[in-house]
C-alpha positions as CSV (number, residue, x, y, z in Angstrom):
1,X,77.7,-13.1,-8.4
2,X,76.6,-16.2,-6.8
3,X,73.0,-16.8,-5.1
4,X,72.9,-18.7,-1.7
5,X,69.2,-20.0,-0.9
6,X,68.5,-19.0,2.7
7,X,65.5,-19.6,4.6
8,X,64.5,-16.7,6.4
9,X,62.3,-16.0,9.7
10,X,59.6,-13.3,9.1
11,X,57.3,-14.0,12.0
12,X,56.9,-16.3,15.1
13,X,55.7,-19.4,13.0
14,X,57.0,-18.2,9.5
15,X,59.8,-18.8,7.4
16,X,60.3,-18.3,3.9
17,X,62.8,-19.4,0.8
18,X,64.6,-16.7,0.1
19,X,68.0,-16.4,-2.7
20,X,70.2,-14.2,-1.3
21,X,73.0,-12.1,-3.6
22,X,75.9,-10.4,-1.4
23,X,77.2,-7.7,-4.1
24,X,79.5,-4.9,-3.5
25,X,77.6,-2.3,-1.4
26,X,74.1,-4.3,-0.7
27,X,72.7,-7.9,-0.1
28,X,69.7,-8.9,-1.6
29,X,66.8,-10.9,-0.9
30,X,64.9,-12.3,-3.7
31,X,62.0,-14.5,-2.0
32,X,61.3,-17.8,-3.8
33,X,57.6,-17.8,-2.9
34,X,56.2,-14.2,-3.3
35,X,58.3,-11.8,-5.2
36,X,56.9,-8.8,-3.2
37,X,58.5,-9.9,-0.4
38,X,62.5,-9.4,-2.1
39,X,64.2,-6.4,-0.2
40,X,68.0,-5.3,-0.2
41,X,70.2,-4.2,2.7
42,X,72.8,-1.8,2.3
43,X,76.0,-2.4,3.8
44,X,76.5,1.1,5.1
45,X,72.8,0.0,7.1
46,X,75.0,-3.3,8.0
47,X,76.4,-3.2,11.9
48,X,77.9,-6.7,12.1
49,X,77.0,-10.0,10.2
50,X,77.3,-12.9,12.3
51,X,77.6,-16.3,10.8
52,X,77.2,-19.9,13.2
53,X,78.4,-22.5,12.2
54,X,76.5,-25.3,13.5
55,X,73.7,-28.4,12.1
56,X,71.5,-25.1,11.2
57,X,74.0,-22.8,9.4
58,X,72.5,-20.2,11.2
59,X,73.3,-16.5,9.4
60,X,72.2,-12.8,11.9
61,X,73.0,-10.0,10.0
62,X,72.3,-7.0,12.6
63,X,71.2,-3.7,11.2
64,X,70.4,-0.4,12.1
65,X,66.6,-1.1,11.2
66,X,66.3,-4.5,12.3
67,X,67.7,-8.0,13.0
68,X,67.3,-10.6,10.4
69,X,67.9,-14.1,11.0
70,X,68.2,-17.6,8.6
71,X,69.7,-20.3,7.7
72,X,71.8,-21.5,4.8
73,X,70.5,-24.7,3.2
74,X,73.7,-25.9,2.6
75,X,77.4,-26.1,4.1
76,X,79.2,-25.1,1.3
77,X,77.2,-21.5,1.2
78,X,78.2,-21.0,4.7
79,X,81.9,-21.2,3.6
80,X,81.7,-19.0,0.2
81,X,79.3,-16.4,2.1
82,X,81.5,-15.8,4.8
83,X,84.5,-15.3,2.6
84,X,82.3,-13.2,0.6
85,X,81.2,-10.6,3.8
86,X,84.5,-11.1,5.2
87,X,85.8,-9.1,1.7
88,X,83.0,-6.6,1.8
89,X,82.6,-6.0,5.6
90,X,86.0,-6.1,6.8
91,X,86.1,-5.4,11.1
92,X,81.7,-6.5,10.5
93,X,81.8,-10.3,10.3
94,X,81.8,-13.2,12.6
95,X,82.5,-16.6,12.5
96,X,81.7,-18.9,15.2
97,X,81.4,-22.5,15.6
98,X,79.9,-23.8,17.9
């Protein structure tokens, strides 16, 4: 499985390096910086990925916990990710360009 680095926000003025592994019923997070901070998310916890494609490769994936929000580090993750979810989540991904 590939690993796309994302950088994720996790407060008002924080963002952290995170790898991020889509796999057949979960994404995970594995955070560069502080190990402790890796989590998964469950698809079945997954309502809707949505995926922007803009200068900031913006990435919302909108669960039934919370709303996490990123950005890909580069364009050709945004590509292979969304094919990926797209695969995965069928009727639960987004593509825009804006």
């Amino acid at each position: 499985m590939l690993w796309f680095n994302v950088v994720l926000r996790k407060g008002f003025f924080k963002n952290e390096l995170f790898k991020m592994r889509i796999l057949q019923d979960q994404i995970q997070f594995q955070c560069v910086e502080d190990k402790r901070h890796s989590f998964s998310v469950p698809f079945n916890k997954i309502n809707r990925v949505l995926i922007y494609k803009t200068s900031n490769r913006e990435i919302e994936i909108d669960t039934v916990e919370e709303v996490i929000f990123g950005n890909f580090k580069s364009n050709k993750s945004v590509n292979r990710a969304f094919e990926l979810f797209e695969s995965l989540l069928k009727g639960k991904v987004s593509y825009l360009e804006v």
